[in-house]
Each structure stands twice: as structure tokens, then as C-alpha cells.
C-alpha positions in Angstrom: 165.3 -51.5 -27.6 165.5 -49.3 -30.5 162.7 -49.8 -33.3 163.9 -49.6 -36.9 161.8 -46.6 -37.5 163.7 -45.2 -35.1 166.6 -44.9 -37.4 164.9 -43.3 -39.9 163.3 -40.4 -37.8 165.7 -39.9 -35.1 164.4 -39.7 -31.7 161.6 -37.0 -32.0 158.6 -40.3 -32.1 156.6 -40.5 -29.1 156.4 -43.8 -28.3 153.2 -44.0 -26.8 151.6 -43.1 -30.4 154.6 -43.8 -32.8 154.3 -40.4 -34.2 156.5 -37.6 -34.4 156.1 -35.5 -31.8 154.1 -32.3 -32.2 152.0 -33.7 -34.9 148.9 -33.8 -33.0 146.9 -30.9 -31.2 151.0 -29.6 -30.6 151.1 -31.5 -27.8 154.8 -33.5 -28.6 154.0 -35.8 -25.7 150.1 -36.7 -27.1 148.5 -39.2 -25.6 144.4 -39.8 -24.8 143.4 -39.1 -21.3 142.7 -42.1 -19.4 138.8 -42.8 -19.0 137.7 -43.2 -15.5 134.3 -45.4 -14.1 133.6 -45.0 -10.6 130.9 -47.9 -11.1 129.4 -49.8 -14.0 126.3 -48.7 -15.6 123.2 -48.8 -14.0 119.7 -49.7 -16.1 116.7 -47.6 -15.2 115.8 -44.0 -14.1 116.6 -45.0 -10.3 120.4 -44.0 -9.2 122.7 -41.9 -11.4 125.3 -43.9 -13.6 127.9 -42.9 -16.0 130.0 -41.0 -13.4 133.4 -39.4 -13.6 133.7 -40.1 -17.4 135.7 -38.0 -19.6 136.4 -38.2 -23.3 139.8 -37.7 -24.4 139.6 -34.5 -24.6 139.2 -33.9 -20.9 135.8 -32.8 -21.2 132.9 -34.8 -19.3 130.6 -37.0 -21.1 127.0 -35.7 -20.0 124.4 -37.6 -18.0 121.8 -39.8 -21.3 119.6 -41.5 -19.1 118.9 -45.0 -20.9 116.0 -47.3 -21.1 116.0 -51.1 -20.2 116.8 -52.0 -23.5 120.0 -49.9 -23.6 118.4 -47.3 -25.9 118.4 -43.6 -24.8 115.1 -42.4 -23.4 113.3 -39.6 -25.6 114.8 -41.1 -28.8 112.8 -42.8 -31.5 114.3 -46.5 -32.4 116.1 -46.9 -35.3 117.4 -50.1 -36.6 120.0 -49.2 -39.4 121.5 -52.5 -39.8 120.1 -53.1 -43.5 119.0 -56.1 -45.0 119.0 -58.1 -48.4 115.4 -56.7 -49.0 115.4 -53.4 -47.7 117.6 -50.2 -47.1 119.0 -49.2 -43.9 115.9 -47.2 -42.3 113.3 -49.9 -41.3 110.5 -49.4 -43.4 111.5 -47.8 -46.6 111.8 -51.1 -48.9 112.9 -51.3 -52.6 116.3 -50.2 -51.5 118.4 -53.3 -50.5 120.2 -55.1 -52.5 117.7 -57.6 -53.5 114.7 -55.5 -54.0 111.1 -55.9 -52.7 110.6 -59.5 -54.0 112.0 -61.6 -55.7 110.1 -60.9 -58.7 111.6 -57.6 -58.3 113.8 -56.7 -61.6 116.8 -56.3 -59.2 116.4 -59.2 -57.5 116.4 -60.8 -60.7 119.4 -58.9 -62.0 121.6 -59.8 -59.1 120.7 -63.5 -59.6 122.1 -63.1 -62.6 125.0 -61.2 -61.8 125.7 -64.0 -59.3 125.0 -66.9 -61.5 127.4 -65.6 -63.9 130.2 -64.8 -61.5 130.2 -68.5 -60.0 130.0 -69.9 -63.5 133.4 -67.3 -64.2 134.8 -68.0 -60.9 135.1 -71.7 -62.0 138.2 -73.7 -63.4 138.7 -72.4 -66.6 141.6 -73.0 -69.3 141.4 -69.1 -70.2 142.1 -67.3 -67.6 140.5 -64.0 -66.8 141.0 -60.7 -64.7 139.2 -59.1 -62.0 137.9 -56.4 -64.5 136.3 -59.2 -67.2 134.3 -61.2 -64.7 133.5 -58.1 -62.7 132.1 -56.6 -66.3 130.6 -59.5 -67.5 128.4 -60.3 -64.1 127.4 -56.0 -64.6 126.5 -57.0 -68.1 124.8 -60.3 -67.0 123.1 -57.9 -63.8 121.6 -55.5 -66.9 120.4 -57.9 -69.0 118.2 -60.3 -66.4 117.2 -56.8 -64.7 116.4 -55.5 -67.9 114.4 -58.7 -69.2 112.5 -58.6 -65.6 111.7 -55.1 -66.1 110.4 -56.3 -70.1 108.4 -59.4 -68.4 106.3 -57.1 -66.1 105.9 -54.6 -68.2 104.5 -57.3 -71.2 102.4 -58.6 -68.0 101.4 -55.6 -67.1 100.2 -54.3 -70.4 98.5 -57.8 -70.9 96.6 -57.2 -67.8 95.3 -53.7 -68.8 94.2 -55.3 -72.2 92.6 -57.9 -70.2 90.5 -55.1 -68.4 89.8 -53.0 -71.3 88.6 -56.3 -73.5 86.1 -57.3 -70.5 85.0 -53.4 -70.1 84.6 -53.9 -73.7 82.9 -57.2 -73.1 80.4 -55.5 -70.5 79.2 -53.2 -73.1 78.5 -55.0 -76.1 76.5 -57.5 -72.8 75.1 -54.2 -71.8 74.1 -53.2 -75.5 73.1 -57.0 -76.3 70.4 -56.8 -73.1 69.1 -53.7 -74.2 69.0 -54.9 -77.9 67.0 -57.9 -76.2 64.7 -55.6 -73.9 63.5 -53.0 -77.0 62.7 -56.9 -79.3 60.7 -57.8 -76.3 59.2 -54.6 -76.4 58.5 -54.8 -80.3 57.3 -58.3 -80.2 54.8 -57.7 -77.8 53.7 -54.6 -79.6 53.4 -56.6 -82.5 51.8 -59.5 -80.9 48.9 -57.3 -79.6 48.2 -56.0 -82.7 48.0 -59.3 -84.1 46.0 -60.2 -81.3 43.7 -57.3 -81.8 43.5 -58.1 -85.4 42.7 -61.8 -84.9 40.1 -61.2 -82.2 38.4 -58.5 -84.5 37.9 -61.6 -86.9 36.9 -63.9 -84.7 34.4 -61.8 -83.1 32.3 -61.1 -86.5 32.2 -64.5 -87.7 31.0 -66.2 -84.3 28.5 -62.6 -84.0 25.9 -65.0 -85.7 25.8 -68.2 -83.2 26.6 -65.3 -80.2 22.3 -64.0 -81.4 21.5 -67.6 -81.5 22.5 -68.4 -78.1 21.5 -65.2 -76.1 18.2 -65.8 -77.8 17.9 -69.2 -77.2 18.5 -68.4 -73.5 16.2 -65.7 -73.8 13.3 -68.1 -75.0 14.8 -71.1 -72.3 13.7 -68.9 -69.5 10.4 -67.8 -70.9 9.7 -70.7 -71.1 10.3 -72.5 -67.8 8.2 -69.7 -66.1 6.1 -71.6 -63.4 3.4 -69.3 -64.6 3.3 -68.5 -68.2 1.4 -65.5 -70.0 0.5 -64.0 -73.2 3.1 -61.4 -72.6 5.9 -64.9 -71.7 4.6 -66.6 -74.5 4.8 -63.5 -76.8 8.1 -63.0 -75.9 9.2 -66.9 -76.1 7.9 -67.4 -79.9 10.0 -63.6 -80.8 13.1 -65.1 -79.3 12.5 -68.2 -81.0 12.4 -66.1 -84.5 15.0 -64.2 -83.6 17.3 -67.3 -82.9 16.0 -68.6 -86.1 16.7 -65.2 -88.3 18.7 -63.0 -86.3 18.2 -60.6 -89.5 14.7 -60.5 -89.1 13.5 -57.4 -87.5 9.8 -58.0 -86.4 9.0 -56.3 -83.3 7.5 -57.2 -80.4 3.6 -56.7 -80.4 3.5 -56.2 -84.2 2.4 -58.6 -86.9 4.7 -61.1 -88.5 5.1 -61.3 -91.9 7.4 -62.6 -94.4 8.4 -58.9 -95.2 9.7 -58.7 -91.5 10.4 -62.3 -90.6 10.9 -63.4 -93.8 13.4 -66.1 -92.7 11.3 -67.4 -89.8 8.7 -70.3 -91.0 5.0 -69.7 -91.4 3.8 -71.9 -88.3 5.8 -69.9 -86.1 4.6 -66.8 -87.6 1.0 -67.7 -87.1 1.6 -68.9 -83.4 3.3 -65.6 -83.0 0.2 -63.8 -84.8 -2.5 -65.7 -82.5 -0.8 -65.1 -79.4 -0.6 -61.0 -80.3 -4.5 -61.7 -80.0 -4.5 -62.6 -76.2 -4.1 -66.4 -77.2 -2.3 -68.4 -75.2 0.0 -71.7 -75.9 -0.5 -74.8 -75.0 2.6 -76.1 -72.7 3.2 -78.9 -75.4 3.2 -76.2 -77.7 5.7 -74.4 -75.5 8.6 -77.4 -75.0 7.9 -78.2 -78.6 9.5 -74.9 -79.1 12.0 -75.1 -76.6 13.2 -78.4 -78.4 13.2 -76.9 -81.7 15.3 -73.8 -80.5 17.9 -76.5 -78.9 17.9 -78.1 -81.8 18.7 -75.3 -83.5 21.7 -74.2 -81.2 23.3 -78.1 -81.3 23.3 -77.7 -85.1 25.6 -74.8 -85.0 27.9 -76.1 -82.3 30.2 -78.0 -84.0 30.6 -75.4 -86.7 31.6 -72.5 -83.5 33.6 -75.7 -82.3 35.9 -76.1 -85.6 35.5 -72.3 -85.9 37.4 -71.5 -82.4 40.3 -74.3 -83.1 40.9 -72.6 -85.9 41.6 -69.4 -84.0 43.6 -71.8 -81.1 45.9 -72.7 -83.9 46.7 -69.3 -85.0 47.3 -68.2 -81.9 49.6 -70.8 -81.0 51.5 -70.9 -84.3 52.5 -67.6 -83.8 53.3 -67.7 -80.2 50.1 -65.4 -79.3 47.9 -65.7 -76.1 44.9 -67.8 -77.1 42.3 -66.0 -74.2 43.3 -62.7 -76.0 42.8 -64.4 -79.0 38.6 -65.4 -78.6 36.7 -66.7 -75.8 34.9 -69.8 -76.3 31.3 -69.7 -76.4 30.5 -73.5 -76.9 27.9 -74.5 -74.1 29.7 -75.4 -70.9 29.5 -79.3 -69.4 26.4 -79.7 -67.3 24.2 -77.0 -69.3 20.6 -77.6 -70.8 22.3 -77.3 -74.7 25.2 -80.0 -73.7 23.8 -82.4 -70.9 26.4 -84.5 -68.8 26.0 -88.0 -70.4 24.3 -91.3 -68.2 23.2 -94.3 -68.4 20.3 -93.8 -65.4 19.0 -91.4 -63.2 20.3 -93.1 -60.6 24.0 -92.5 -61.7 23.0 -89.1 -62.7 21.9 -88.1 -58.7 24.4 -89.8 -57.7 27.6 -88.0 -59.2 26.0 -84.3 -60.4 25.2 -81.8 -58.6 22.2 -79.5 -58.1 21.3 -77.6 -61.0 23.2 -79.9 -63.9 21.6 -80.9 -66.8 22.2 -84.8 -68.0 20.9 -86.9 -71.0 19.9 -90.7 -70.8 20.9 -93.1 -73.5 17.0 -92.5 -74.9 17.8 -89.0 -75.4 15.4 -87.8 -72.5 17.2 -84.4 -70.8 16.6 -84.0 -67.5 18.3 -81.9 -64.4 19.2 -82.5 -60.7 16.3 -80.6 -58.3 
């Protein structure tokens, strides 16, 4: 049955192709070779497979040993079936259609571009070609692509403010702790000077009741010698004087007089004077002393007393260490010149210890043995 092309080219069309004869390789009666299998394909490196195939040009298709997987051994992988995110090589992302992400200024564009084809796709009482709603999802693509692109760069911008404000931050905290550490450093300076200063005072206006008690304990322990001498006794009425008149400057085994002890009293002066003959004191005579040198040292206690809380407040006004301030010299609890108060001897063995000194409520001192 003749075909209508037929008619219109005559009889030169080989009808195995339906083209003119000669058109092809000048072969007017063209037609691919037939391929041959001898057997199906085998998987695996075992028996040989692929025999007796020929491509249509006659030539034979050469031996490609394949892997179980149907991939041909020696050859790397390649999966070139692209995705939305990524390109056709596996691996090499940013070139899909959608981008990387979906933050990704592309991805955002094509939403666009889709959102606005769909809304143009719709029923609509204008109709519009191809070329309009083509161009106006490109248009809608550039501007959400373009307005991603503005969003990360604003973010990104922000977040290198962000790190430059807190390196900024750290520095003025950096500068602020140093500022800190060199005040510390000029306070303290200044608050040892002040120290210095305030101890300097301190010191000369308590040097007075400092003579009067290192004599005092001068003429305490001449006087409780278990065998007294001249020389003890001599040396007991000069610490008396000079815990009376620290200004006086008799020596010892010269004569008193009011040019050199003007400040101690006559009586004492003779004792003194009698003993520097080889005399020697009665003991009434010698705790008659001892009682008027504590005496002496109890009157001037409560003037050291207000003298060193005066100090204390100073220090602590000014925020200053009070021990670098003075150091107390007001007779310790338990002492011969302040005796622990109590109301027998009894209660006094029975709560001090050996060596404390304690008054009863007749004013009698007496000590634990």
C-alpha cells in the first residue's frame, strides 16, 4: 500500500527508514545492523559476557567488565542526576535550582517567582500572554532574590558591628580593670603614708606612759627579788624616779638633787641618797614603793586608753589598718597593773591560772602560785 509521501517523492524512499535513498553513509538501502546476544549479561569478574555484540556500524563493542552494581570496574561513581539543591556533580552545592538553603537568596527568588506565576496563572478578567507572566515571575525572581541578598547582607553587617562593639566592649573592661588596679595601687600608697604619718604621732604622744611603764617594770622586778641589796634597792628607788620624771637625768650611784631630779619628790630623793651610802630599805619601805609606782601607772591608763581610741577612730574613718596604725600598750588582763577582778580567793584559784594577778573587793592584789 502506497504511503502519501510516496506521491510526493517518487519511489526513491527506503522504506525501512522513510528516507530517500542515499542520504545516509551512501548506502540507498541503509539500515542498522542487527545486534546479536549470544547470552544475557553476566554480573561479576567470573565468565565473560557481552559476546558477539556489534554496534551498527559493524564494529564490536569491546569487553567493560562491570561491578555488582552495574557500574564499570575502574571508574569512579558519578551520580549526575541533579537535584533541587545541588548541581549535577554530587558534592558541588549552590548550583541547583533552589540553592544551598532555603535561606539562600535564590531559593528565595524562585519562591517568588513561583508564588507570582500561580497567583498569574489564576482566573483572571485580563487576560495575559506567555511573555507577561513569564516576565513578571523574572521580575518577581529579582526582586525576592535581591531583597534576600539585602537581608543577609544588613545581617551580616549587624553581626560584624556586634563583634566590633563587644571588642570595643572588652577594651574599655580591659582599660576599666587596669584603671581599677593603678587606684588600688595609689590608694594603698596613700594609705601607708597616712599610716606612717599617724603612727609617727601616735608614737610621740604615748613616748611618755611607754618610760613610765618600762620603768615601772623595771622597779616591779627589783623589787620582788627573793634577796634584795643595796645595788636592787638602788636600782628600784632610780626606776621609781625615773617613772616619776622620765626628764630627770640623775644617774645611778650619783647624788639626787633637785637640779637632776628636780621633778622627783624630796623623800624619794633622800631614800635614794641613804641607800648610795650602803643603807638598805626596809621591805615595807620597798612595797610602799612598789604601790606608789602602780599607782602611778593606773593614773595614766585611762588617759593612753582615750589616747589610742582616738587613733582606732582615725584609722577606721579613713579605711586604714588600725595595727599599722599603733599598738596598744594598756596593761594586758591578768597583769600586776590591771588584776582580774573577784570576789574571793577561792574563785580566783579556781578560774585563773598560774601566774595571773587578781584584786579582791577590798582592793588586796594578789597572784596564783
Amino acid at each position: 500500500m502506497a504511503r502519501p509521501i510516496d506521491y510526493l517523492l517518487g519511489n526513491n524512499i527506503d522504506k525501512r527508514t522513510g528516507l530517500p535513498m542515499g542520504v545516509i553513509g551512501g548506502n540507498p538501502s541503509y539500515m542498522p545492523s542487527r545486534v546479536k546476544m549470544s547470552a544475557l549479561p553476566q554480573v561479576g569478574n567470573g565468565q565473560a559476557y557481552n559476546q558477539d555484540i556489534a554496534m551498527r556500524s559493524g564494529n564490536p563493542i569491546p569487553v567493560r567488565p562491570m561491578t555488582n552494581a552495574g557500574v564499570i570496574q575502574n571508574t569512579p561513581f558519578k551520580n549526575n542526576a541533579p537535584t533541587l539543591l545541588t548541581g549535577t556533580n554530587t558534592g558541588q552545592a549552590n548550583t541547583g535550582l533552589l540553592g544551598s538553603s532555603f535561606n539562600d537568596p535564590r531559593s528565595v527568588g524562585n519562591f517568588a517567582l513561583a508564588s507570582n506565576l500561580l497567583q498569574n496563572s489564576g482566573y483572571s478578567t485580563t487576560p495575559k500572554t506567555t511573555g507577561e507572566i513569564i516576565g513578571s515571575g523574572m521580575g518577581a525572581y529579582m526582586k525576592g532574590r535581591m531583597a534576600q541578598e539585602d537581608r543577609l547582607s544588613a545581617k551580616s553587617q549587624n553581626s560584624l558591628k556586634n563583634q566590633l562593639e563587644m571588642a570595643k566592649y572588652m577594651n574599655d573592661l580591659q582599660k576599666m580593670k587596669l584603671d581599677q588596679q593603678n587606684i588600688e595601687k595609689e590608694d594603698s600608697k596613700t594609705s601607708f603614708t597616712q599610716e606612717k604619718d599617724l603612727r609617727k604621732e601616735f608614737t610621740g604622744l604615748a613616748k611618755p606612759f611607754r618610760e613610765t611603764i618600762t620603768n615601772f617594770n623595771k622597779a616591779y622586778a627589783f623589787a620582788m627579788k627573793k634577796n634584795p641589796t643595796g645595788a636592787s634597792d638602788i636600782a628600784l628607788v632610780f626606776s621609781f624616779m625615773k617613772a616619776l620624771d622620765p626628764r630627770s637625768v640623775v644617774r645611778e650611784n650619783e647624788q639626787a638633787t633637785t637640779e637632776n631630779a628636780g621633778g622627783v619628790p624630796a623623800y624619794i630623793r633622800n631614800f635614794y641618797n641613804k641607800l648610795a651610802t650602803g643603807q638598805k630599805f626596809d621591805p615595807v619601805v620597798r612595797e610602799e614603793i612598789i604601790d606608789a609606782s602602780r599607782s602611778l601607772v593606773v593614773g595614766q591608763v585611762q588617759s593612753q586608753k582615750d589616747l589610742e581610741n582616738e587613733y582606732k577612730g582615725y584609722a577606721e574613718r579613713n579605711k586604714l589598718s588600725v595595727d599599722n596604725v599603733y599598738t596598744s600598750l594598756l596593761p594586758k588582763s591578768g597583769t600586776y597593773l590591771n588584776p582580774i577582778k573577784v570576789s574571793s580567793t577561792d574563785e580566783a584559784e579556781e578560774k585563773l591560772k598560774d601566774g595571773q594577778f587578781f584584786v579582791l573587793p577590798n582592793g588586796s592584789i594578789g597572784d596564783i602560785q
